[in-house]
C-alpha positions in Angstrom: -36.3 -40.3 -0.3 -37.1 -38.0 3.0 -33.8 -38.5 4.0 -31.9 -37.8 0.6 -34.2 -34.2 0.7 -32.8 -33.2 3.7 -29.2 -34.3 3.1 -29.3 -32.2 0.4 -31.1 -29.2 2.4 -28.3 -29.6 4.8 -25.4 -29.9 2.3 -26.9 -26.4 0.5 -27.1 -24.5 4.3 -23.6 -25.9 5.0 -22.5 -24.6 1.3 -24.1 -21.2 1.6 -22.5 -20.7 5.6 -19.0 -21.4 3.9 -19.3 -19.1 1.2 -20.9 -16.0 3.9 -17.6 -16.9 6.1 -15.3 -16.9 3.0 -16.5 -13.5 2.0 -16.3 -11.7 5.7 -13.2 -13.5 6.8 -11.6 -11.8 3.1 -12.8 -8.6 3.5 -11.5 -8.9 7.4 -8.2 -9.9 5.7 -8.5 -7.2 3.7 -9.0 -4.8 6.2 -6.2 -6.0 8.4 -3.9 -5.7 5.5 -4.8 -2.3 4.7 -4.3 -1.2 8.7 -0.5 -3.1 8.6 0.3 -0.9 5.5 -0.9 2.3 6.8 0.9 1.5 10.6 4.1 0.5 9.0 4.0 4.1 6.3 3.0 6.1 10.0 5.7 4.3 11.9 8.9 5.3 9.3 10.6 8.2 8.9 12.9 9.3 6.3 15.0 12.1 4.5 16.8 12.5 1.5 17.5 13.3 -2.4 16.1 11.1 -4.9 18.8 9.9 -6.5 17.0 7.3 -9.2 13.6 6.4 -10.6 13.0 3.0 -11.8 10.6 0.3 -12.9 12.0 -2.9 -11.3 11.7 -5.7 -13.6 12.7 -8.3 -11.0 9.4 -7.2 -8.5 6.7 -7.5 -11.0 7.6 -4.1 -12.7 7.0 -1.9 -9.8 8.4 1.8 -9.6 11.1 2.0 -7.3 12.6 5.4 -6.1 15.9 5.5 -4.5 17.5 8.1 -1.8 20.5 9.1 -0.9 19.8 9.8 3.0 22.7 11.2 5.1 21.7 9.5 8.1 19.9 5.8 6.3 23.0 5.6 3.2 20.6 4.6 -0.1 16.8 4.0 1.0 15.0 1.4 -1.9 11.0 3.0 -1.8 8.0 2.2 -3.6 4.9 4.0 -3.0 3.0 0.9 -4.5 -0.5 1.5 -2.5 -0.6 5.0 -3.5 -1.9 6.3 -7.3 0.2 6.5 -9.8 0.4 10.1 -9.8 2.5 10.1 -6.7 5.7 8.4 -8.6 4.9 10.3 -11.9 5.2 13.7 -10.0 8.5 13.2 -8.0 11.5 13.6 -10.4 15.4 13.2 -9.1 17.3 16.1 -7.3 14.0 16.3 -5.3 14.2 16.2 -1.4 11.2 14.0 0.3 11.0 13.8 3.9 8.4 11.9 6.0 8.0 12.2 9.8 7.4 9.4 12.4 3.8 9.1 13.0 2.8 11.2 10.1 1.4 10.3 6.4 2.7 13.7 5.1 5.1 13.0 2.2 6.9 16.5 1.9 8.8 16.9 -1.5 11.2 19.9 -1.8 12.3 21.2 -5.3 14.2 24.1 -5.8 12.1 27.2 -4.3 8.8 24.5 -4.6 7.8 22.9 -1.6 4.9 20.4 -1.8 2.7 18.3 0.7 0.9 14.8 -0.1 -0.8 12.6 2.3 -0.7 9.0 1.9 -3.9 7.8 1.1 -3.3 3.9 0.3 -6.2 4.2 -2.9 -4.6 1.2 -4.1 -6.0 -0.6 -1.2 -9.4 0.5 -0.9 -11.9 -0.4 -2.2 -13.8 2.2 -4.7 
């Protein structure tokens, strides 16, 4: 009976060490995620007109923006880690241009000339 009591002890201290490693080694996996996304967005660099806004069906329904970029040909986007607000606010004809080793999104329209800094709030956590 002594020895079923602590088989059981041990099997509960074994479950509960599992389940504190499952949690930290997800939010570590998490976190590395989250730094890849916002390397890769600092690392490119683009230009050009929007040319087409459109909810792509064949990747889960996620709004795609296309440019026309004189020195890329047509650039496929989606700003899927940022809010929604992001897509909703850039229409076609507009310019957007993103430096290397910034999060700046710049978007030109007409005599309007607007800043927005990536901010990834689809990946973090609230």
């Amino acid at each position: 009976m002594k020895v079923s009591i602590k088989i059981f002890l041990a099997l509960v201290l074994i479950g509960v060490a599992m389940t504190i490693y499952f949690f930290v080694d997800i939010d570590m996996s998490q976190k590395s995620f989250y730094d890849h996304a916002v390397e890769n967005s600092k690392n490119r660099s683009y230009r050009g007109v929007v040319v087409k806004k459109n909810y792509d069906q064949n990747d889960g329904g996620r709004e795609k923006i296309v440019l026309a970029s004189e020195l890329d040909g047509l650039l496929e986007m989606d700003f899927i880690y940022e809010k929604p607000n992001l897509y909703e606010y850039i229409k076609v004809g507009d310019t957007l241009e993103k430096k290397k080793k910034s999060l700046e999104l710049r978007i030109l329209r007409g005599n309007q000339d607007t800043t927005f800094i990536l901010e990834f709030k689809n990946l973090k956590k609230e």
